[in-house]
N, C-alpha and C positions, 0 to 999 in steps of 0.2 A: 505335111512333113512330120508332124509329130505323131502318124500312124502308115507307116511304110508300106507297102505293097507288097514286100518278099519282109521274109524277117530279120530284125534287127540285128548285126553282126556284135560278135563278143572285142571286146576292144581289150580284154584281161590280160594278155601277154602283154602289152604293149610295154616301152620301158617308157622312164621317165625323159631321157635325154630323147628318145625316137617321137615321143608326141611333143616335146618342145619346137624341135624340126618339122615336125609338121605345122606347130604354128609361125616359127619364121618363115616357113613357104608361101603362108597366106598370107603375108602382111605386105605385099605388093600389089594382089589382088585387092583385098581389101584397101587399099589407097585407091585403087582406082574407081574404086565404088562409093567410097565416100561420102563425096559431094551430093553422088542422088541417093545416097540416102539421106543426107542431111534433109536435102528439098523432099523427102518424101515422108519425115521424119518416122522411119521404120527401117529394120532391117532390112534387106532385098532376101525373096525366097534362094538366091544364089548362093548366098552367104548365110543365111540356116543352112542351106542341104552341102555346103560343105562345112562348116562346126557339125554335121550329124555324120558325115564322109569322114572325118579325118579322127573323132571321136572324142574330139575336145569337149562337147557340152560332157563327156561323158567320166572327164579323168577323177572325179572325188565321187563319183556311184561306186560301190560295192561292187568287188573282183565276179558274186555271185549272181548278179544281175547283168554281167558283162561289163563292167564299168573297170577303168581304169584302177582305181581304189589308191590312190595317190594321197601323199601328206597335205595337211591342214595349206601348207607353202603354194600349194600348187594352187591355190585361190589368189593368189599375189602374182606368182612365176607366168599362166598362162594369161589371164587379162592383159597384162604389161606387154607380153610379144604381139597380142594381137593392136592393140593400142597404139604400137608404134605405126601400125595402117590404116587403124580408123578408131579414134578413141570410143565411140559408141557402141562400136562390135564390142570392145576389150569389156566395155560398162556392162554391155548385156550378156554377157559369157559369166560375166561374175556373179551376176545377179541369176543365171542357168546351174551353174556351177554350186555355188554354194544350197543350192534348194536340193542337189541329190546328197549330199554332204548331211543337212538336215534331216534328209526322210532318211537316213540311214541311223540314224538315233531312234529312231518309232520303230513301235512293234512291228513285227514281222508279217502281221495281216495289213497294216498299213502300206506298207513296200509292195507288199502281193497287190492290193488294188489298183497302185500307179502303176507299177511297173510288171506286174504278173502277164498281159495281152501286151504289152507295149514298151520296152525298156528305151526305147527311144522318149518315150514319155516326159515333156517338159514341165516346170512348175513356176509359176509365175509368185509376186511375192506383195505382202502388204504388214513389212515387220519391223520395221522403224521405230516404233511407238506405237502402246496401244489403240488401238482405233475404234475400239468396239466393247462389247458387254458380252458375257458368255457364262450360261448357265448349265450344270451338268443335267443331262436327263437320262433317257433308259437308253442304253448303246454307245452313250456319248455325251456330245456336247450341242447346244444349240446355240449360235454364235448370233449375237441381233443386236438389238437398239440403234448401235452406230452401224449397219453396215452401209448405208447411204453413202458414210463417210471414210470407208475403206480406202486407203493407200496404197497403191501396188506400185512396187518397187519406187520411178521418182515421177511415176500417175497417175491424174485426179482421182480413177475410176478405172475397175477390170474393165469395164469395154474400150478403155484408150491401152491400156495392158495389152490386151488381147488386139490392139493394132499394131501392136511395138515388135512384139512377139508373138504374131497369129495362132502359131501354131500349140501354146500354152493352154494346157486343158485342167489343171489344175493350179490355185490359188492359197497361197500360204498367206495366215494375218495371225497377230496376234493380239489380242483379247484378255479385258481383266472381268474378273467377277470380285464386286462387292459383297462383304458380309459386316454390316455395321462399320469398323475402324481397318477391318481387316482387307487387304485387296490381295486375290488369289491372282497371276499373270499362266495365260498361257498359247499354246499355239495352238494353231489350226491346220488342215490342209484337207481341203475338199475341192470337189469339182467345179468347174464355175456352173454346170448346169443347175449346182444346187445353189448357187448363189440367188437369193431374190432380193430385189433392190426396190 
């Protein structure tokens, strides 16, 4: 689900009041899926491929990537509808939600990577607290010491991440570098392929 088969539709017209209605639509389905998701402790692919159908993971992405491009509110507004049908959907929509909101602050060849092949493109997250050590090198940044102990979003490890929300091809964490008294903080967003643990 997080690389479609026909390409990703634009969700940019949408209005606000029109994708809030689409999430009070789904909040009876989502009750009824609930429980097995509880017992499966995962989303159901049903309920990913409609959060990617209705365009909700997508309302705080940039209008130019197709995304809704919705106020800072809309991180409060749509969790809450879905939540009223299964709070773990609403939990993981937030935690979907706010990572296009983020890469929408990164340079524009940043955006181009996630999102350039795939704007359905999800981002999974590990930004709570720093987790980890990050050293600038040539192109970037090399993110290490702690990554064993990386936290994605509220688990142990991207590979329990990456069962919450299968379809999560990229990973947000944020990282300090030491200079003597000095701590530099910053983020991250790479693919998990680059992730080595």
């Amino acid at each position: 689900m997080n690389a479609p088969h026909k390409p990703a539709p634009s969700f940019a017209g949408v209005s606000y009041g029109e994708a809030i209605e689409r999430a009070r639509k789904l909040v009876p389905v989502l009750r009824s899926r609930a429980a097995a998701a509880e017992a499966a402790r995962t989303m159901s692919e049903e309920t990913i491929a409609d959060l990617h159908a209705s365009g909700l993971i997508r309302t705080m992405q940039p209008r130019r990537w197709g995304g809704m491009e919705f106020d800072y509110v809309a991180y409060v507004d749509f969790p809450l509808e879905l939540s009223r049908g299964d709070a773990s959907a609403g939990w993981n929509l937030a935690n979907l939600q706010i990572h296009h909101w983020m890469l929408a602050l990164y340079d524009g060849r940043a955006q181009e990577e996630v999102w350039g092949a795939n704007p359905d493109a999800l981002i999974a997250s590990g930004i709570a607290f720093p987790q980890g050590s990050g050293r600038k090198a040539d192109g970037g940044f090399v993110v290490g010491r702690a990554a064993s102990r990386l936290t994605v979003t509220s688990f142990p490890a991207p590979a329990i991440a990456s069962q919450a929300v299968p379809e999560a091809k990229y990973i947000n964490s944020l990282f300090s570098e030491f200079r003597g008294t000095t701590e530099n903080t910053g983020i991250s967003t790479m693919p998990f392929s680059n992730l080595v643990l």
